[in-house]
C-alpha positions as CSV (number, residue, x, y, z in Angstrom):
1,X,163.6,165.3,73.9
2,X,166.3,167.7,74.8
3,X,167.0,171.1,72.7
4,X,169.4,171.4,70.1
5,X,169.8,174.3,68.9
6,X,167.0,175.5,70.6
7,X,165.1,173.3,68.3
8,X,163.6,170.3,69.6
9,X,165.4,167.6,67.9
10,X,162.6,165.4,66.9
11,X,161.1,168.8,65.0
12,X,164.5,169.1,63.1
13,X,164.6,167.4,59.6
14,X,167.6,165.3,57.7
15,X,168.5,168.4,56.2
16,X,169.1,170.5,59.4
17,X,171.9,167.9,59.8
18,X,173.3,166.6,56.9
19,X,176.7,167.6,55.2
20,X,175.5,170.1,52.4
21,X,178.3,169.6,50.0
22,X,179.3,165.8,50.6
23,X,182.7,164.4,48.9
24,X,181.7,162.0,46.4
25,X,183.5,159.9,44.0
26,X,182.4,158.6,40.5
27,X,181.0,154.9,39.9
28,X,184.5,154.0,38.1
29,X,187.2,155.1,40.6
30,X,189.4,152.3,42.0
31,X,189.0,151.1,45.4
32,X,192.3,152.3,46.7
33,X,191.6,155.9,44.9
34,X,188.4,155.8,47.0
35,X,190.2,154.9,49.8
36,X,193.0,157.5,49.0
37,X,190.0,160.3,48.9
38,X,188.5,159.1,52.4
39,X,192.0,159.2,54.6
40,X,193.2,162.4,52.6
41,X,189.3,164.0,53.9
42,X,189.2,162.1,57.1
43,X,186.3,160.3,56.5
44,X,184.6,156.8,56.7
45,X,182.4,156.7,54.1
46,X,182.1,158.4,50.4
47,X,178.8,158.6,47.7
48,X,179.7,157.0,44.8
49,X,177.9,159.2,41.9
50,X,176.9,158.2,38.2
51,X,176.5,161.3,36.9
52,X,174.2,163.3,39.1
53,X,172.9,160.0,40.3
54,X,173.3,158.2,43.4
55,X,174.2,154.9,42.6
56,X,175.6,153.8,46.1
57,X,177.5,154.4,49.1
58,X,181.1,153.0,49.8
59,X,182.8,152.9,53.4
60,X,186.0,152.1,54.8
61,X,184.7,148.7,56.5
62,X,183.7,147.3,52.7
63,X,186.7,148.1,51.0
64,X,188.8,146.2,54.5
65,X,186.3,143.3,54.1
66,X,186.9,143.2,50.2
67,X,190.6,143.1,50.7
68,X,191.2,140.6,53.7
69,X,188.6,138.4,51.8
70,X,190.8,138.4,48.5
71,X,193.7,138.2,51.0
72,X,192.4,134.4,51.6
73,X,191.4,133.5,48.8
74,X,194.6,134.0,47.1
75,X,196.7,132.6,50.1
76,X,198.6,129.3,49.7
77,X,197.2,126.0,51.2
78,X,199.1,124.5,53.8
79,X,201.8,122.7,52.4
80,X,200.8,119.0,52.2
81,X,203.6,116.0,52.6
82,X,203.2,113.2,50.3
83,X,204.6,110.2,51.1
């Protein structure tokens, strides 16, 4: 495998690549205010944290889906003629 680093990569661990310090919100913020914290960092996806616990892992694709899905199930129904 090629050398990163000088360190062949399949000898480097998650931790030699992982963010140290990662931006995390609590289980309890609002979607927007966890999409608000991922444009304001420039990043796709945050923990989500109970605690010291991590209870899960939000990205920008979920919250999208989450909207555009409520986004048709609150549209109107074609208009139907009666006659």
């Amino acid at each position: 495998m090629p050398e990163a680093g000088g360190r062949s990569q399949h000898k480097q661990q998650v931790k030699d690549w992982m963010t140290p310090s990662p931006v995390t919100v609590p289980w309890n913020v609002s979607a927007l205010e966890a999409y608000q914290q991922m444009k304001e960092q420039a990043i796709r996806r945050l923990p989500v944290m109970d605690g010291d616990l991590l209870v899960g892992i939000i990205t920008e694709s979920d919250i999208f889906r989450r909207v555009v899905e409520a986004g048709e199930q609150e549209a109107d129904p074609a208009p139907q003629v009666s006659r």
